[in-house]
C-alpha positions in Angstrom: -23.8 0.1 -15.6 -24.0 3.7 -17.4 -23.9 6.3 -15.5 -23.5 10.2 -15.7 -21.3 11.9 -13.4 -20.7 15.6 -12.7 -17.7 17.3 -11.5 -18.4 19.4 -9.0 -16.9 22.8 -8.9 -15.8 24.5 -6.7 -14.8 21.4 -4.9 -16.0 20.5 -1.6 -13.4 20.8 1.5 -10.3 19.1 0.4 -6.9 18.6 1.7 -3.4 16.3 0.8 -3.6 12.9 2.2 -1.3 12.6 4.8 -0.9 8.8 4.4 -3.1 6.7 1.8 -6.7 5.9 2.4 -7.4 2.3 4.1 -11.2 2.7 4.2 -14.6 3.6 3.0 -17.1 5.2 5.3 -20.2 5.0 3.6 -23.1 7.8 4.1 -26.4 8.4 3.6 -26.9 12.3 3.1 -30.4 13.1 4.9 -30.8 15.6 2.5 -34.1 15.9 0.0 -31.7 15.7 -3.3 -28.0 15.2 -3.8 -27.8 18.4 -5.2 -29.3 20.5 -1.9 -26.8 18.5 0.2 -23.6 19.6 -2.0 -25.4 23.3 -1.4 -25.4 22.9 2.5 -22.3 20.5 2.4 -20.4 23.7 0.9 -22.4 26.3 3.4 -20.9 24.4 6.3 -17.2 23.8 4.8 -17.7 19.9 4.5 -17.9 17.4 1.2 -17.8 13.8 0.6 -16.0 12.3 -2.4 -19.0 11.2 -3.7 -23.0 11.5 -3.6 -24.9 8.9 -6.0 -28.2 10.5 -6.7 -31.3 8.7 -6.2 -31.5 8.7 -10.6 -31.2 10.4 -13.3 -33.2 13.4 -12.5 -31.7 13.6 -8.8 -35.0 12.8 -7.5 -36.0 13.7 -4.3 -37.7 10.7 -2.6 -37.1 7.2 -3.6 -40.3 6.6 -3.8 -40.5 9.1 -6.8 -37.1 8.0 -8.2 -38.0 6.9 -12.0 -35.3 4.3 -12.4 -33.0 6.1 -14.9 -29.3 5.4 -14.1 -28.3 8.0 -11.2 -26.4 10.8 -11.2 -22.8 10.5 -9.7 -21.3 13.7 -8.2 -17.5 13.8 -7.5 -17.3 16.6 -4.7 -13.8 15.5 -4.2 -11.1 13.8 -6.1 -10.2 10.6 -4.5 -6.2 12.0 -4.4 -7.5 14.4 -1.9 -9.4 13.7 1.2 -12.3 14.9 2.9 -13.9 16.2 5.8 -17.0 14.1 5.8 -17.0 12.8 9.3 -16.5 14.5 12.9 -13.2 16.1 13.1 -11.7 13.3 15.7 -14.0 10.5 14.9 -11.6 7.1 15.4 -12.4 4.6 12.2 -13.8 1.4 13.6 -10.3 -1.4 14.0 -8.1 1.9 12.7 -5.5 1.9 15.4 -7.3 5.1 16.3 -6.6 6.4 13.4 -9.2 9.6 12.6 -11.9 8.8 9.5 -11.1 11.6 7.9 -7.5 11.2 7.8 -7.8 7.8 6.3 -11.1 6.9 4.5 -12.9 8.4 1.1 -16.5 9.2 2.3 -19.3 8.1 0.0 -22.9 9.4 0.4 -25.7 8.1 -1.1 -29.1 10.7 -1.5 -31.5 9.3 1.2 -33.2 11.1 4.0 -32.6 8.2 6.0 -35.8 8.1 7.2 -36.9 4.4 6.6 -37.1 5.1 2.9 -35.1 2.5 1.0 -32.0 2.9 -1.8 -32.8 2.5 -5.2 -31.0 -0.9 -6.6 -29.6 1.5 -8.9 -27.8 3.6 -6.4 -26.7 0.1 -4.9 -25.5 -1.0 -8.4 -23.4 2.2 -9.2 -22.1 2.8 -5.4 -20.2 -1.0 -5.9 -19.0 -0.3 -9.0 -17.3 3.1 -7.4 -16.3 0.8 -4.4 -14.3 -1.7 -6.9 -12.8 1.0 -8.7 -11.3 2.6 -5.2 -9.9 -0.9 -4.0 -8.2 -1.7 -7.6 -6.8 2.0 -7.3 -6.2 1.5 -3.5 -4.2 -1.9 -4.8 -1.8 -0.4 -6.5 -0.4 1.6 -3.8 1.0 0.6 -0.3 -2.0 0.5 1.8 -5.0 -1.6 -0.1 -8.6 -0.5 1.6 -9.5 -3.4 3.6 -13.6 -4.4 3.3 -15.5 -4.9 6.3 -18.9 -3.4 7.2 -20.0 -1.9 10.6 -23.4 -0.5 10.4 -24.2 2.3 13.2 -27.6 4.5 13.0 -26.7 8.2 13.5 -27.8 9.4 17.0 -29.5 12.6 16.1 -31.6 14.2 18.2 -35.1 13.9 16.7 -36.8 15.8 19.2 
């Protein structure tokens, strides 16, 4: 699949990897565009590696999303990690290892309201997920696949 991608610049927080990644933590952002959750990603000294737009126009509700090939953000070069979870957040069968210190953070645009993903979103967000475990194979510690599915608990009140 075609895709356009932007380089985000300044980056987003980023530091040195102290060991090599061994996961993925997926995210939805909650935000109305990919773009207005860089803004307030940067406003509040966090980032992700990567937000996949909803399309090509960075759309702000799915239901609006015109099926053009979305836009792929790099907030943060997969060399360098991210502080896209809690700061001592364990990763799920990590030997309590933090998520931060040991998974690239992807976030796709959703407001994670009910409203769905767009296939395209789905479509470019395994395609970024095989390119990370080829790259991840080539080192010493390959990222291992396994999916745990938890709803945020936000206060909605």
């Amino acid at each position: 699949m075609a895709f356009s991608t932007v380089t985000v610049t300044p980056q987003l927080t980023t530091s040195v990897w102290a060991a090599p990644p061994t996961a993925i933590v997926l995210h939805a952002t909650a935000g109305s565009t990919a773009r207005s959750s860089i803004d307030h990603l940067r406003s509040v000294g966090l980032g992700y590696h990567v937000i996949i737009a909803r399309d090509g126009r960075d759309t702000a509700k799915t239901i609006n999303a015109d099926g053009s090939d979305p836009i792929v953000y790099f907030c943060t070069p997969f060399a360098n990690r991210a502080a896209h979870v809690g700061s001592n957040v364990p990763i799920e069968g990590g030997g309590g290892r933090i998520a931060n210190r040991c998974a690239i953070g992807i976030s796709l645009a959703n407001r994670q309201n009910g409203e769905a993903y767009t296939a395209k979103q789905i479509a470019v967000l395994s395609e970024i997920i095989e390119h990370v475990k080829v790259k991840s194979s080539r080192g010493t510690a390959p990222i291992r696949c396994r999916s745990t599915a938890r709803r945020w608990p936000r206060n909605t009140g």
